[in-house]
C-alpha positions as CSV (number, residue, x, y, z in Angstrom):
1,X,134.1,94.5,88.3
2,X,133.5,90.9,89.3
3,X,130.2,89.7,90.0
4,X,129.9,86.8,92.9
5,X,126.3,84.8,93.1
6,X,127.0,83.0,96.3
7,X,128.6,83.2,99.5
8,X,131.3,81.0,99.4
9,X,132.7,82.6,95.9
10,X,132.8,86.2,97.8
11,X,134.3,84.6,101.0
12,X,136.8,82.7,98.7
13,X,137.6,86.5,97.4
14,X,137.3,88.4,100.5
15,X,140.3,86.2,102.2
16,X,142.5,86.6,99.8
17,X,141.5,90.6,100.4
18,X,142.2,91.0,103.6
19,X,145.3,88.7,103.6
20,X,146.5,91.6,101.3
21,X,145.5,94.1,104.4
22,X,143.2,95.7,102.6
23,X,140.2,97.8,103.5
24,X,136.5,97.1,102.5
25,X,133.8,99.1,102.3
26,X,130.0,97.7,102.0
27,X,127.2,99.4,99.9
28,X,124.3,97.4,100.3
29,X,121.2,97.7,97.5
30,X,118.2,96.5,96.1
31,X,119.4,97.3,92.9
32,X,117.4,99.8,90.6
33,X,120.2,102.2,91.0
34,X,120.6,105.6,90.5
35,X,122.3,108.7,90.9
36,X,122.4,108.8,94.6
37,X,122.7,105.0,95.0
38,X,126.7,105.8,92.7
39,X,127.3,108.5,94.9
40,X,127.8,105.8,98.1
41,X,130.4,103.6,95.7
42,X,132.3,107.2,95.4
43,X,132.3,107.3,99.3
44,X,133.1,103.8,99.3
45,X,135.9,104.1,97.0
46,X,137.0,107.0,98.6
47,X,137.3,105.6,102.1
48,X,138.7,101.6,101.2
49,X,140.8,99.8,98.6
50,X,137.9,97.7,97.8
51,X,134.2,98.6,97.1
52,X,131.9,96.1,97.2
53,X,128.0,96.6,96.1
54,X,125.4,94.1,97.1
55,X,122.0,93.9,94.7
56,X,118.8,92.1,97.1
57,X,115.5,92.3,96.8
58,X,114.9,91.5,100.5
59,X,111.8,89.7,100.9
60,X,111.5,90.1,104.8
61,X,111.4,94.2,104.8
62,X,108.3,94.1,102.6
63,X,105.0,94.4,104.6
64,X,103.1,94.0,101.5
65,X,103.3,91.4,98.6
66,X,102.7,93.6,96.0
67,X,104.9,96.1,96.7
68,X,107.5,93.6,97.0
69,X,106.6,92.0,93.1
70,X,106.2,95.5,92.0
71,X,109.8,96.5,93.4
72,X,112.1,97.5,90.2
73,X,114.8,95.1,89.0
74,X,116.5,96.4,85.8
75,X,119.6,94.4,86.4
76,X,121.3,94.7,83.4
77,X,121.6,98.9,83.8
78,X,122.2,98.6,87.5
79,X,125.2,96.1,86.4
80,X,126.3,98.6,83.6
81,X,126.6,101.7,86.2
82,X,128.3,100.1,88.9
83,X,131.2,99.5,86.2
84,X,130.8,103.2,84.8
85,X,131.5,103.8,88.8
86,X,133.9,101.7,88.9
87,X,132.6,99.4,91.4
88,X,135.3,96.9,92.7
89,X,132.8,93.7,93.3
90,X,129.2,92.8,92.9
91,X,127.1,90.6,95.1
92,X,124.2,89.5,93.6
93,X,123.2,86.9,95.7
94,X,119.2,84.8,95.1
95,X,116.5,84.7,97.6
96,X,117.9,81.1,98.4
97,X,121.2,81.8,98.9
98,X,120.4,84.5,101.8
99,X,117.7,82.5,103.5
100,X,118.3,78.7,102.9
101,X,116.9,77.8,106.4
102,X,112.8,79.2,106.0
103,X,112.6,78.4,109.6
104,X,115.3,80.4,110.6
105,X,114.2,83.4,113.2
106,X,115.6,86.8,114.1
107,X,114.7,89.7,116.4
108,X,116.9,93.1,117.7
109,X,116.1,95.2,120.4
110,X,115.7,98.1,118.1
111,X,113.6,100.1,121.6
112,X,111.6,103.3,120.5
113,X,113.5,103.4,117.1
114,X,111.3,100.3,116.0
115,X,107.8,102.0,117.8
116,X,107.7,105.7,115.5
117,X,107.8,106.4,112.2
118,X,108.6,104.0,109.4
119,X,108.1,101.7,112.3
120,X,104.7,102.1,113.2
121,X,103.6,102.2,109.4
122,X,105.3,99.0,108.6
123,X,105.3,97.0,111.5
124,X,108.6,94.2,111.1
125,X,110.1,96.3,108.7
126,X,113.3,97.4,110.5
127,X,113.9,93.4,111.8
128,X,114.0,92.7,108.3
129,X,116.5,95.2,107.5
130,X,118.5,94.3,110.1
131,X,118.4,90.7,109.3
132,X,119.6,90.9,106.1
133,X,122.3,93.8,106.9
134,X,123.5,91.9,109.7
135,X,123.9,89.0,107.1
136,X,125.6,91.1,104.6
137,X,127.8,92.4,107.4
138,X,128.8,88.8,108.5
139,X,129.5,87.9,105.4
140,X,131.6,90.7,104.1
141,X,133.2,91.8,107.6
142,X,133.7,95.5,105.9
143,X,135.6,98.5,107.3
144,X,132.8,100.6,106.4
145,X,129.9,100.2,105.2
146,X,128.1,103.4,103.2
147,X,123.9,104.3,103.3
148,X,122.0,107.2,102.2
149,X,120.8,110.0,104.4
150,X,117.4,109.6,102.3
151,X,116.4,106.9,104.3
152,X,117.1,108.2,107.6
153,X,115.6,106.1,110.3
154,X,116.9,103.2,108.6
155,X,120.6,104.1,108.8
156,X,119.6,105.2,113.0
157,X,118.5,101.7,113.2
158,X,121.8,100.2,111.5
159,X,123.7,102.4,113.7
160,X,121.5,101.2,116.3
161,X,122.3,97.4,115.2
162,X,126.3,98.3,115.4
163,X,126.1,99.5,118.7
164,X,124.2,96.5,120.0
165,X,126.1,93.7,118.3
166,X,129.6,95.6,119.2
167,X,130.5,95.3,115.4
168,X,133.8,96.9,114.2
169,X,132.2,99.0,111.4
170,X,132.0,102.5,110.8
171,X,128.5,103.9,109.4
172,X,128.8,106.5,106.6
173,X,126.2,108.7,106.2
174,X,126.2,110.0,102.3
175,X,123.8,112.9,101.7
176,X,120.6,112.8,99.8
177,X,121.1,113.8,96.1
178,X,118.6,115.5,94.3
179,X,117.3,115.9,90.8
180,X,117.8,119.6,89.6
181,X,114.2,120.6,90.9
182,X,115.0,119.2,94.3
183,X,113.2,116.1,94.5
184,X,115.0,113.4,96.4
185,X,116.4,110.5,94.4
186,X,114.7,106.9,95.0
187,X,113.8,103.8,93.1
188,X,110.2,104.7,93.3
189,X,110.4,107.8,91.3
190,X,110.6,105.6,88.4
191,X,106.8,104.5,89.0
192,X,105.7,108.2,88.9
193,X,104.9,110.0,85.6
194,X,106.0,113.9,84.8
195,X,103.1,115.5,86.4
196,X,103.4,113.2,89.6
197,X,107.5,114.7,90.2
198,X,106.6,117.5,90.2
199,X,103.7,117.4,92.2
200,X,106.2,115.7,94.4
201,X,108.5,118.5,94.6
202,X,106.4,119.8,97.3
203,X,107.9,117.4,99.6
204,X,111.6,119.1,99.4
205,X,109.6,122.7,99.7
206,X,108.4,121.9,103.0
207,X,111.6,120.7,104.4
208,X,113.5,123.6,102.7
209,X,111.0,126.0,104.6
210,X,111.4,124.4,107.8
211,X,115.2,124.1,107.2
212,X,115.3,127.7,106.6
213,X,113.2,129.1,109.6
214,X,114.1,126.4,112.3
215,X,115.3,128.7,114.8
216,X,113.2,131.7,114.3
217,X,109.5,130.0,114.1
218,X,108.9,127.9,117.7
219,X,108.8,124.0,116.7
220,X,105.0,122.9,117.2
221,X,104.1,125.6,114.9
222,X,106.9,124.9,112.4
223,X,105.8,121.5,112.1
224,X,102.2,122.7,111.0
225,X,103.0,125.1,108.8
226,X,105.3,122.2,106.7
227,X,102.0,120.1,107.1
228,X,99.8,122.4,105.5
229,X,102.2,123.3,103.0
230,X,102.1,119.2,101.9
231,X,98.5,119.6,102.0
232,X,98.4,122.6,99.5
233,X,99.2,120.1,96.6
234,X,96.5,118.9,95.3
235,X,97.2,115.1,94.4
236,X,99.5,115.0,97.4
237,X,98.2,112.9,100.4
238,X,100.9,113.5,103.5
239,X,101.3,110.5,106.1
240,X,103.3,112.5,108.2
241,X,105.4,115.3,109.1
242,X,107.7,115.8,111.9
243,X,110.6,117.7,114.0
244,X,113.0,114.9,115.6
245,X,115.8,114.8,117.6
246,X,118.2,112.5,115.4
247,X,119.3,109.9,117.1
248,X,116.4,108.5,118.9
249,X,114.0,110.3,116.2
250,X,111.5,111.6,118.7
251,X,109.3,114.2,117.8
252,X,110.3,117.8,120.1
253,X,108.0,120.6,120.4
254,X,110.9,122.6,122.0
255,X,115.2,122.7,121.1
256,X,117.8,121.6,123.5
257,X,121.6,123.0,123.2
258,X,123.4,120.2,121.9
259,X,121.5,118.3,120.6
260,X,120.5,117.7,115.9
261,X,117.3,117.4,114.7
262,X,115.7,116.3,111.3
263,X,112.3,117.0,109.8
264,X,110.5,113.6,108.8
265,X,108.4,113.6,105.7
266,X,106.2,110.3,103.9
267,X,103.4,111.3,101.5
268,X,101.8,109.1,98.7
269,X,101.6,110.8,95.1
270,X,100.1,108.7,92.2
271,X,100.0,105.4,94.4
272,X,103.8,106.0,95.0
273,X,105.2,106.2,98.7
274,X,107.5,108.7,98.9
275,X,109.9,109.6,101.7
276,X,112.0,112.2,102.3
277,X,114.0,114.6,105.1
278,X,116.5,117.3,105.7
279,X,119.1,117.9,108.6
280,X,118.1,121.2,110.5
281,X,121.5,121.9,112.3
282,X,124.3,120.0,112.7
């Protein structure tokens, strides 16, 4: 695996790539990896000659400090599974080398997808994720690039991002993977103790119920019923819970022909925000 710090190095690579026609896909990180994070270099692999995994801490999707300095960053096991997965290139590029201009300004029409959700409880988030994607994209100019179901209105708004900017990249949507008890995979987990996963697994419960009575129970009621069963854990404190239609993630209290929906899930265990959803056809 080679490891590239800067832009120019990576660009200096790339070229030499694509001269080759080559394909590339992108899987972009902030490193504490895990199980589901080497399941996108798989897809990645599986889809281009070359897969390329990018390591930043993004300091512009963080709406609070703290959370940002308390954000994992065990470099030296992240570096030792991407070569287990046999991950083709690393970017691992410093807060400098992503934003030398501090001045420098950004802003998407991201409509509604901006106003619900992960939105409306971090306020700027998804322009930060955007920014630096769009950077990463730039940079990299990959055939695909590969994100995680898990976090579901992000990878909306990156498909949002391609569709606005015209960009000649196909999203891959990799499904969530899950510890053997169901809980979703994420970063975070690593700040919860024993008791606190499990508690947690009450997250994956709810969306399994609602999964599995989706068309027999009528929406609004559905969507209570996955509520209160959040609520049932002690030690559990739900933000929300919702029935979407996918793509523009509005909440439906009645089903269309045609169209996919997702149940939304965020609650806080042990200080710990923790997010999580499940396709409900489609």
């Amino acid at each position: 695996m080679q490891i590239f710090n800067t832009k120019n190095s990576l660009q200096h690579y790339l070229k030499g790539i694509r001269e080759a026609y080559k394909t590339i896909a992108l899987v972009p990180t902030m490193g504490a990896l895990h199980e589901g994070h080497l399941s996108l270099i798989q897809q990645a692999k599986q889809s281009a000659d070359i897969a390329i995994c990018s390591i930043f801490v993004n300091p512009t999707q963080f709406n609070d400090p703290k959370d940002l300095e308390k954000y994992p960053r065990p470099l030296e096991n992240d570096i030792a599974l991407l070569k287990l997965a046999s991950c083709d290139v690393l970017f691992l590029p410093s807060v400098e080398e992503m934003y030398p201009d501090t001045g420098e300004n950004w802003h998407l029409d991201l409509g509604n997808l901006e106003a619900v959700w992960e939105g409306e409880h971090r306020p700027g988030h998804f322009q930060g994720v955007t920014q630096i994607v769009y950077k990463l994209f730039t940079l990299t100019q990959p055939d695909f690039a590969c994100f995680g179901q898990k976090d579901f209105q992000q990878v909306m708004v990156v498909q949002k991002m391609i569709d606005v900017k015209q960009l000649p990249i196909k999203l891959i949507i990799c499904p969530i993977i899950r510890d053997q008890h169901g809980l979703a995979l994420s970063s975070r987990n690593m700040r919860l103790s024993s008791q606190g996963k499990e508690k947690a697994l009450i997250l994956s419960k709810a969306l399994r119920y609602v999964q599995q009575n989706f068309k027999s129970i009528p929406v609004n009621e559905l969507t209570e019923i996955g509520k209160n069963i959040i609520q049932s854990e002690e030690g559990v404190t739900p933000e929300y819970f919702a029935i979407c239609e996918t793509r523009t993630l509005q909440q439906v209290d009645e089903l269309h022909a045609g169209k996919e929906y997702v149940a939304l899930v965020v609650a806080w265990v042990e200080g710990v925000r923790l997010i999580d959803n499940m396709l409900l056809n489609g």
